[in-house]
mmCIF file as gemmi writes it, N, C-alpha and C atoms, coordinates in Angstrom:
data_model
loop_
_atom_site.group_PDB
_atom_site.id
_atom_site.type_symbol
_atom_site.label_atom_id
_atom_site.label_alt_id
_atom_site.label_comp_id
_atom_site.label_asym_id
_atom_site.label_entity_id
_atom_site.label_seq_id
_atom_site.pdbx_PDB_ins_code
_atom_site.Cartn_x
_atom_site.Cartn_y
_atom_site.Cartn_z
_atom_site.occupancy
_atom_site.B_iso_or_equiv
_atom_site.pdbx_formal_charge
_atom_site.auth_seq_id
_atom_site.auth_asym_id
_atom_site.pdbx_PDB_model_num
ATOM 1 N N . UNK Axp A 1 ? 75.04 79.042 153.076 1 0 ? 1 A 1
ATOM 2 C CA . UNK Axp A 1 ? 74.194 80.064 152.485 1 0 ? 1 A 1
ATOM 3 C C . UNK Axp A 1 ? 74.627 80.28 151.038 1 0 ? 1 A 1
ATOM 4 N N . UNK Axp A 2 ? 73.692 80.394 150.275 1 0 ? 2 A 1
ATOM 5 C CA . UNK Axp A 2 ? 74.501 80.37 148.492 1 0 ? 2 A 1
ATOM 6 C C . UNK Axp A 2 ? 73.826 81.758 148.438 1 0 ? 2 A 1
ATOM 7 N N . UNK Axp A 3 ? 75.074 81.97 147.513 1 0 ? 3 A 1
ATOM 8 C CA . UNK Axp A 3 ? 75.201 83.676 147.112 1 0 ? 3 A 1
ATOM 9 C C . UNK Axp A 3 ? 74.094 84.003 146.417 1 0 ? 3 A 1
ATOM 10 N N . UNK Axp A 4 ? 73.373 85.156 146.733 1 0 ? 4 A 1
ATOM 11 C CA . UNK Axp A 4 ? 72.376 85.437 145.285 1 0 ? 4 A 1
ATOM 12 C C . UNK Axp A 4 ? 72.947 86.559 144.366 1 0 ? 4 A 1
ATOM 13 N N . UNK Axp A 5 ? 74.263 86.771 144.457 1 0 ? 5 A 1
ATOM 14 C CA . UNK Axp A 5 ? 74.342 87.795 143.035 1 0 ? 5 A 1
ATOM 15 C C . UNK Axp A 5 ? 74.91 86.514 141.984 1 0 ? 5 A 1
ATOM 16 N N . UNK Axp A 6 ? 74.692 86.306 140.708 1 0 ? 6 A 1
ATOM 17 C CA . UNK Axp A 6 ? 74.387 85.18 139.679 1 0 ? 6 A 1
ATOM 18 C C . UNK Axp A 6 ? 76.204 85.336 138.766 1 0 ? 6 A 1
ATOM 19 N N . UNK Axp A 7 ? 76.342 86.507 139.212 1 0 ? 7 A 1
ATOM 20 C CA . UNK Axp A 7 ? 77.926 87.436 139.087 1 0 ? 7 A 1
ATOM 21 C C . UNK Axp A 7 ? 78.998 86.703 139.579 1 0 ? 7 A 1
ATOM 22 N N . UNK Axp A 8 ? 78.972 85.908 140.404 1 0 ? 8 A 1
ATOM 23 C CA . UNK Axp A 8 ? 79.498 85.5 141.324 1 0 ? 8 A 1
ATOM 24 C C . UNK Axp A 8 ? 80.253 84.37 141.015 1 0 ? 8 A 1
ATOM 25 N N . UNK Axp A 9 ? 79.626 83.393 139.949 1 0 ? 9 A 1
ATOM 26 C CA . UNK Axp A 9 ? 79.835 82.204 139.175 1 0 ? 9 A 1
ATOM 27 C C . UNK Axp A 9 ? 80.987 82.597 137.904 1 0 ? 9 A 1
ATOM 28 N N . UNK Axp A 10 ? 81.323 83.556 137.671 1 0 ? 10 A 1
ATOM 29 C CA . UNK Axp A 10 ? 81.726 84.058 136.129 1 0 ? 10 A 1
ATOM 30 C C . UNK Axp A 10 ? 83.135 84.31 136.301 1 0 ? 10 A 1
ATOM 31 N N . UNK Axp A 11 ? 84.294 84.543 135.98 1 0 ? 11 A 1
ATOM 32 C CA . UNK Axp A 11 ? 85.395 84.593 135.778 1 0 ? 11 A 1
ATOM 33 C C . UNK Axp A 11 ? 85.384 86.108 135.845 1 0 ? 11 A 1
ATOM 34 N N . UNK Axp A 12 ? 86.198 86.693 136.969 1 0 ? 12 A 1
ATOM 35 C CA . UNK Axp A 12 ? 86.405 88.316 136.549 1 0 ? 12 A 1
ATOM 36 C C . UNK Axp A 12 ? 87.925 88.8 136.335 1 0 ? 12 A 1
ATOM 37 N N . UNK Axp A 13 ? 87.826 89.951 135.187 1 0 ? 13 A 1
ATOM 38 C CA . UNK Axp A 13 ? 89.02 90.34 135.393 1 0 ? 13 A 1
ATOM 39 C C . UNK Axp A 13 ? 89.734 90.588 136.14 1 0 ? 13 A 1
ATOM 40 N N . UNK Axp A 14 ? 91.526 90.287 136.444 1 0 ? 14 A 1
ATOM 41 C CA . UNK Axp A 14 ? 91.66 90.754 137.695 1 0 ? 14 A 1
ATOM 42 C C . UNK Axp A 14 ? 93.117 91.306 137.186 1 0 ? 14 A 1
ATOM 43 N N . UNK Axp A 15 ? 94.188 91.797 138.01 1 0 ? 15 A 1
ATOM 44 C CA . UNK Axp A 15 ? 95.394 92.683 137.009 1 0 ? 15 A 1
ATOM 45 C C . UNK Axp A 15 ? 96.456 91.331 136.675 1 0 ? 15 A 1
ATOM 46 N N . UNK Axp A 16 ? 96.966 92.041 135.634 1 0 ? 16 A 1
ATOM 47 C CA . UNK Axp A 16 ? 98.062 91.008 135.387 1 0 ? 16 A 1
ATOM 48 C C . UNK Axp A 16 ? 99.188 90.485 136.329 1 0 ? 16 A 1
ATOM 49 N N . UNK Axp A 17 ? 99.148 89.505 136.69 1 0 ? 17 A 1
ATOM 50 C CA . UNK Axp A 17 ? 100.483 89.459 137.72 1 0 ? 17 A 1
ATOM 51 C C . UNK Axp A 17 ? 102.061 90.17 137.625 1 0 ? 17 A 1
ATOM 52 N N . UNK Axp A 18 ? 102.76 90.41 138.497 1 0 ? 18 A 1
ATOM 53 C CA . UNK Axp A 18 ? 103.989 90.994 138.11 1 0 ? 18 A 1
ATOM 54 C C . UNK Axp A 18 ? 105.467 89.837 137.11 1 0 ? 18 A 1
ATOM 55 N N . UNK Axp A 19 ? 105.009 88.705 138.15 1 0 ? 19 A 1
ATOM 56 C CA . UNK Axp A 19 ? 106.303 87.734 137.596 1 0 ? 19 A 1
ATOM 57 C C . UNK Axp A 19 ? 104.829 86.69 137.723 1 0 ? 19 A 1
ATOM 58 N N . UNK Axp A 20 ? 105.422 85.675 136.1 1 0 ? 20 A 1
ATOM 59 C CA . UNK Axp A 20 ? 105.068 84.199 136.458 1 0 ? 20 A 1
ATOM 60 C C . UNK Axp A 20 ? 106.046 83.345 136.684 1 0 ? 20 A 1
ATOM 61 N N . UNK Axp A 21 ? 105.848 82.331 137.342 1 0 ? 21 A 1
ATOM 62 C CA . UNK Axp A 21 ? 106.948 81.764 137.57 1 0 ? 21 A 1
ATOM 63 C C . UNK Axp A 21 ? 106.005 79.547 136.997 1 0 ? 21 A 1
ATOM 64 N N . UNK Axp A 22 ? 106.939 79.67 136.531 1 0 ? 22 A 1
ATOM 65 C CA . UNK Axp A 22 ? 106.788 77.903 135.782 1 0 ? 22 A 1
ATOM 66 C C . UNK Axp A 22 ? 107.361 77.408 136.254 1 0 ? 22 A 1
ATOM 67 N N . UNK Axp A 23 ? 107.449 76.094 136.853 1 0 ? 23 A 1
ATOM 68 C CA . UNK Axp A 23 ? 107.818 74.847 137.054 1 0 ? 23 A 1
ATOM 69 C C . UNK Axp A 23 ? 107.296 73.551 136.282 1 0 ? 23 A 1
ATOM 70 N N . UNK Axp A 24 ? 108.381 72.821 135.501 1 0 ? 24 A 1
ATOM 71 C CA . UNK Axp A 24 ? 108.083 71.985 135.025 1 0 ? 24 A 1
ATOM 72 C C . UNK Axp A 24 ? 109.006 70.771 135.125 1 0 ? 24 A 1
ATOM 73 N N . UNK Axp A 25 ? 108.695 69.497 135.478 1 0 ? 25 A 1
ATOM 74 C CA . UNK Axp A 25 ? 109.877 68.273 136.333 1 0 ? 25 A 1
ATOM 75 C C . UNK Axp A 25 ? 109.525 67.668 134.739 1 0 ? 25 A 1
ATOM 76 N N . UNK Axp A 26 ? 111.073 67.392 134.736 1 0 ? 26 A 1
ATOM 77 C CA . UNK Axp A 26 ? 111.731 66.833 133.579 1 0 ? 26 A 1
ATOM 78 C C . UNK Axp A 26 ? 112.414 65.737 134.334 1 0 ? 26 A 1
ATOM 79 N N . UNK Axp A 27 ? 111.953 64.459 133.655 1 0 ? 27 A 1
ATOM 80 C CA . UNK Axp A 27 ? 112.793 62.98 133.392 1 0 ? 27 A 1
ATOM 81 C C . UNK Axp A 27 ? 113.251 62.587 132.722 1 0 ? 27 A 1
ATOM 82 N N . UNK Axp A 28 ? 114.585 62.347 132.287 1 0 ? 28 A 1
ATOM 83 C CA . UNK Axp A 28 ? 114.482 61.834 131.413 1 0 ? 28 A 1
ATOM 84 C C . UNK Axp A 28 ? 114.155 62.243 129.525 1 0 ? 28 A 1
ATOM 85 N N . UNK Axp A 29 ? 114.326 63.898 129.704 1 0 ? 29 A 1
ATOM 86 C CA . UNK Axp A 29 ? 113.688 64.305 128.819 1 0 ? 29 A 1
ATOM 87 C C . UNK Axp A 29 ? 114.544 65.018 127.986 1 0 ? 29 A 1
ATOM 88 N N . UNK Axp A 30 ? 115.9 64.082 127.633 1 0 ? 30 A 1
ATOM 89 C CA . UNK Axp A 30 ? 116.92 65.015 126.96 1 0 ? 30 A 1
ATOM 90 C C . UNK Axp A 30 ? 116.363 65.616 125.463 1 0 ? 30 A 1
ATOM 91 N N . UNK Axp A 31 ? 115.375 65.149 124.865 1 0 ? 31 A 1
ATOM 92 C CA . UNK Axp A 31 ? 115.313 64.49 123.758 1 0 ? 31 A 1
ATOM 93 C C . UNK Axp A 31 ? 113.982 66.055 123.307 1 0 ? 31 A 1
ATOM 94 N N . UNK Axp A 32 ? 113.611 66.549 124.545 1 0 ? 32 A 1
ATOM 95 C CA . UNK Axp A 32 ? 112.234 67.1 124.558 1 0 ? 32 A 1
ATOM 96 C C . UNK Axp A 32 ? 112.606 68.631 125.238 1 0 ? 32 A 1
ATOM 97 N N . UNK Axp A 33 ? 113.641 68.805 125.935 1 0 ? 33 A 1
ATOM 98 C CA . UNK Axp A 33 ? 114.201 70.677 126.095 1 0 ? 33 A 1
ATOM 99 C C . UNK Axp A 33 ? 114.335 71.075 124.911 1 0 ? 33 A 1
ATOM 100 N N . UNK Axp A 34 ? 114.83 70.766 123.835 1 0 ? 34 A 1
ATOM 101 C CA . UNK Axp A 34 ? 114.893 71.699 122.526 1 0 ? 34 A 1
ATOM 102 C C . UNK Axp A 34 ? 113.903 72.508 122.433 1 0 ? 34 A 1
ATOM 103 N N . UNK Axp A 35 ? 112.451 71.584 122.516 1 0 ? 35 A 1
ATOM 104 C CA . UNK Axp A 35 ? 111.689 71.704 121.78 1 0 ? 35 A 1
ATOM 105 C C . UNK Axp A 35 ? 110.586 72.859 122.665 1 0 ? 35 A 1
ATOM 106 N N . UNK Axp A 36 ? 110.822 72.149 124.062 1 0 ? 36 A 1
ATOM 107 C CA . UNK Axp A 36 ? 110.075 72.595 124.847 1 0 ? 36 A 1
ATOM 108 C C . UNK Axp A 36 ? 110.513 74.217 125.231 1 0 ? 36 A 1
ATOM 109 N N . UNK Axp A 37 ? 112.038 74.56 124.804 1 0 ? 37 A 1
ATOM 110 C CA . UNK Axp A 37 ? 112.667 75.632 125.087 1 0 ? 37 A 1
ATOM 111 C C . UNK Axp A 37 ? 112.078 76.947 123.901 1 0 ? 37 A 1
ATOM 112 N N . UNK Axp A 38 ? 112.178 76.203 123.06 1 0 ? 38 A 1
ATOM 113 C CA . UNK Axp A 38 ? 111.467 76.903 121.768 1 0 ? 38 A 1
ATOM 114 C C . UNK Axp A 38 ? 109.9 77.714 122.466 1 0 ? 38 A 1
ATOM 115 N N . UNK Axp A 39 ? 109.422 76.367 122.497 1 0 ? 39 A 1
ATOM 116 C CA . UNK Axp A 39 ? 107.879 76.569 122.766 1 0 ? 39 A 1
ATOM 117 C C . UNK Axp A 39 ? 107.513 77.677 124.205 1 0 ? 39 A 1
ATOM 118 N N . UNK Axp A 40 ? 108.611 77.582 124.998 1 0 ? 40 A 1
ATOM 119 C CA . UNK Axp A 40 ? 108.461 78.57 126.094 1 0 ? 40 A 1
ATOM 120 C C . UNK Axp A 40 ? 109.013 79.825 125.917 1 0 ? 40 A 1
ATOM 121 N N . UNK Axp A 41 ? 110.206 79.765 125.011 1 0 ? 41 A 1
ATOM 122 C CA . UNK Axp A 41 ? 110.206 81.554 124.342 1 0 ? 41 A 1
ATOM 123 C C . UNK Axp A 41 ? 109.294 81.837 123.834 1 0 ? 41 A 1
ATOM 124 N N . UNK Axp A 42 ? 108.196 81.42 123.201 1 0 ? 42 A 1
ATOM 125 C CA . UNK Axp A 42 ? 107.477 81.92 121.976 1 0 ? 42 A 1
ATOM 126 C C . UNK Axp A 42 ? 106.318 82.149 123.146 1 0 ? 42 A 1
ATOM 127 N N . UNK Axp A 43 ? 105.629 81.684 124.29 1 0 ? 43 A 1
ATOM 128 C CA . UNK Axp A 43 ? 105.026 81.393 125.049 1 0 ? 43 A 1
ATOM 129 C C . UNK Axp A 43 ? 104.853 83.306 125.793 1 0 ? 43 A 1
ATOM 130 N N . UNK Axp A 44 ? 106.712 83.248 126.671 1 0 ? 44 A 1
ATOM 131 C CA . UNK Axp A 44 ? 107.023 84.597 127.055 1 0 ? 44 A 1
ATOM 132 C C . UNK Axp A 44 ? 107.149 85.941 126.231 1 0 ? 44 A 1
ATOM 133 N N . UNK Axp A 45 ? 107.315 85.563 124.773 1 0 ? 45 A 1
ATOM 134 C CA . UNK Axp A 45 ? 107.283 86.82 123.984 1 0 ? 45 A 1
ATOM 135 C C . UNK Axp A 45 ? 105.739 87.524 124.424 1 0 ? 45 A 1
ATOM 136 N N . UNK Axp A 46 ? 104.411 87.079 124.884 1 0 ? 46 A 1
ATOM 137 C CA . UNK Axp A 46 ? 102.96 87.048 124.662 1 0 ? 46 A 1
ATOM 138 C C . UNK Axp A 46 ? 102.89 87.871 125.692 1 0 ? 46 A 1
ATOM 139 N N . UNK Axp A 47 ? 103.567 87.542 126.908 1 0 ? 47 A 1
ATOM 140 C CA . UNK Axp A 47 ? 103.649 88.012 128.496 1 0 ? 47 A 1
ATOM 141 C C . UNK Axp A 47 ? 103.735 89.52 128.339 1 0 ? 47 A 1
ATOM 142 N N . UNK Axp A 48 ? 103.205 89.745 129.49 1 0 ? 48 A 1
ATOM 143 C CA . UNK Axp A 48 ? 103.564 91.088 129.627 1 0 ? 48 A 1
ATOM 144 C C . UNK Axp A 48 ? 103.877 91.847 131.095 1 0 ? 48 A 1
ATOM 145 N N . UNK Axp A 49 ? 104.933 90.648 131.463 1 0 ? 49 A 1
ATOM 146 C CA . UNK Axp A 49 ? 105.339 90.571 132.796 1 0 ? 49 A 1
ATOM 147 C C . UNK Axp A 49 ? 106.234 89.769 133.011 1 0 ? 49 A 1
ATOM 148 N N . UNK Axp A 50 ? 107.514 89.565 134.073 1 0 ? 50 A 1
ATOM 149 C CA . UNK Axp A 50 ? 108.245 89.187 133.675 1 0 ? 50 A 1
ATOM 150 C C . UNK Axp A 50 ? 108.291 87.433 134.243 1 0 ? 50 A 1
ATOM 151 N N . UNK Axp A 51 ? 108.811 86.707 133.69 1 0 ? 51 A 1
ATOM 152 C CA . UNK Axp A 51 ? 108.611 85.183 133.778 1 0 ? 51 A 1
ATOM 153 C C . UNK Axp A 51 ? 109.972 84.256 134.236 1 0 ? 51 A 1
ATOM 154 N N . UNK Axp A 52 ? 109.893 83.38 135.321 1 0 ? 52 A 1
ATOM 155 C CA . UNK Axp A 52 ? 111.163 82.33 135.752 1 0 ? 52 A 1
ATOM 156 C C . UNK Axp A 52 ? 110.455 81.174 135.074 1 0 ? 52 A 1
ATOM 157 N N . UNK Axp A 53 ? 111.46 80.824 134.695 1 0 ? 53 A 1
ATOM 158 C CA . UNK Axp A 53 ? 110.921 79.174 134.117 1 0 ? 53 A 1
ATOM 159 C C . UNK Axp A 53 ? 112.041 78.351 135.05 1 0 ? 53 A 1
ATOM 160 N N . UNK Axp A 54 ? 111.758 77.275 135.969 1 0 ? 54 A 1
ATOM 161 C CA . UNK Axp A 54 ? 112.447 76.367 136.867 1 0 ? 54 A 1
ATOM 162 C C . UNK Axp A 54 ? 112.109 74.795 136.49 1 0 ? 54 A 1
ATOM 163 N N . UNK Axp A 55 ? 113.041 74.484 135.637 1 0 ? 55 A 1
ATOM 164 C CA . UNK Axp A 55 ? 113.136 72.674 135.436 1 0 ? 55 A 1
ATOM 165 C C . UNK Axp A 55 ? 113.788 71.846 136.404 1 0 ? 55 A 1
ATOM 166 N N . UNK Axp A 56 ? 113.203 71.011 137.29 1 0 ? 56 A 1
ATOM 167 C CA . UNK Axp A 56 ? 113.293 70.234 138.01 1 0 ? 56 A 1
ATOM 168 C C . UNK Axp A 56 ? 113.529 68.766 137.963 1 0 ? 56 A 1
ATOM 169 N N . UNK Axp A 57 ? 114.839 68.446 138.019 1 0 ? 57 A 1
ATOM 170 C CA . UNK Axp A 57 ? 115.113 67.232 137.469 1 0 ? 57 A 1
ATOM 171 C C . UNK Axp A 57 ? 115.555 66.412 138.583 1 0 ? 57 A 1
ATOM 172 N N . UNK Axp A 58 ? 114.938 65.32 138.619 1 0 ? 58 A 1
ATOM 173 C CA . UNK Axp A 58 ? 114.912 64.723 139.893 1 0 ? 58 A 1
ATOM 174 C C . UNK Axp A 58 ? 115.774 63.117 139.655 1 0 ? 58 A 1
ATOM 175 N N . UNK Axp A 59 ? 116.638 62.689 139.109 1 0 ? 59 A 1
ATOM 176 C CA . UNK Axp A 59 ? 117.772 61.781 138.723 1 0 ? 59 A 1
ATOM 177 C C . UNK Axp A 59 ? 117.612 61.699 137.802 1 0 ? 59 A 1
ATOM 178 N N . UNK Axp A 60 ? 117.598 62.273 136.233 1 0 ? 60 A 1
ATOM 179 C CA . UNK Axp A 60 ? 117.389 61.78 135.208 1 0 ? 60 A 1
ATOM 180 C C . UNK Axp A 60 ? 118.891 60.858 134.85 1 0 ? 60 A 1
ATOM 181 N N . UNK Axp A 61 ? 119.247 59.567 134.093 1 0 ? 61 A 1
ATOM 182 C CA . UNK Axp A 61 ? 120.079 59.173 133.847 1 0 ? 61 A 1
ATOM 183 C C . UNK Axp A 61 ? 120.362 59.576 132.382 1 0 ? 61 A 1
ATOM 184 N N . UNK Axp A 62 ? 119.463 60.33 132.22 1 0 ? 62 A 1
ATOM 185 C CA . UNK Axp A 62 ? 119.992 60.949 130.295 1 0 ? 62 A 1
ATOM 186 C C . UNK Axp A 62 ? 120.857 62.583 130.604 1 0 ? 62 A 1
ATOM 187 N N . UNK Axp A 63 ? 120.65 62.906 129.637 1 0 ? 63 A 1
ATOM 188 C CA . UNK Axp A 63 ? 121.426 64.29 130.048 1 0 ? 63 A 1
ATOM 189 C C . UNK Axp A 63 ? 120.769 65.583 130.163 1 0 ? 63 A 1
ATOM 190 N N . UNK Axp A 64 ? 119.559 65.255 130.633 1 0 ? 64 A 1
ATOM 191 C CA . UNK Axp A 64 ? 118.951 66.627 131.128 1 0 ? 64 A 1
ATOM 192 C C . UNK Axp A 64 ? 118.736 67.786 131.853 1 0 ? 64 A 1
């Protein structure tokens, strides 16, 4: 049965979450946390809630 309010299709506001939580799997990526560390403070300054960031490194042979 398809909906007839047209409302339904549209993106609604909804509240801000309490915590976000990130995961991002790093290989190999000694070369690219600097940068990426930068870019995720500047990311959480915006938040307005509080944030885990979890890097997942699954054998890197560099030093990540």
């Amino acid at each position: 049965m398809q909906p007839t309010n047209l409302d339904f299709y549209f993106l609604q506001p909804r509240a801000y979450p309490e915590r976000l939580s990130l995961f991002i799997p790093v290989y190999n990526e000694e070369e690219v946390i600097p940068p990426l560390r930068e870019a995720v403070h500047g990311f959480m300054a915006q938040l307005r809630c509080e944030m885990e960031l979890i890097l997942v490194n699954d054998g890197s042979t560099d030093s990540t």
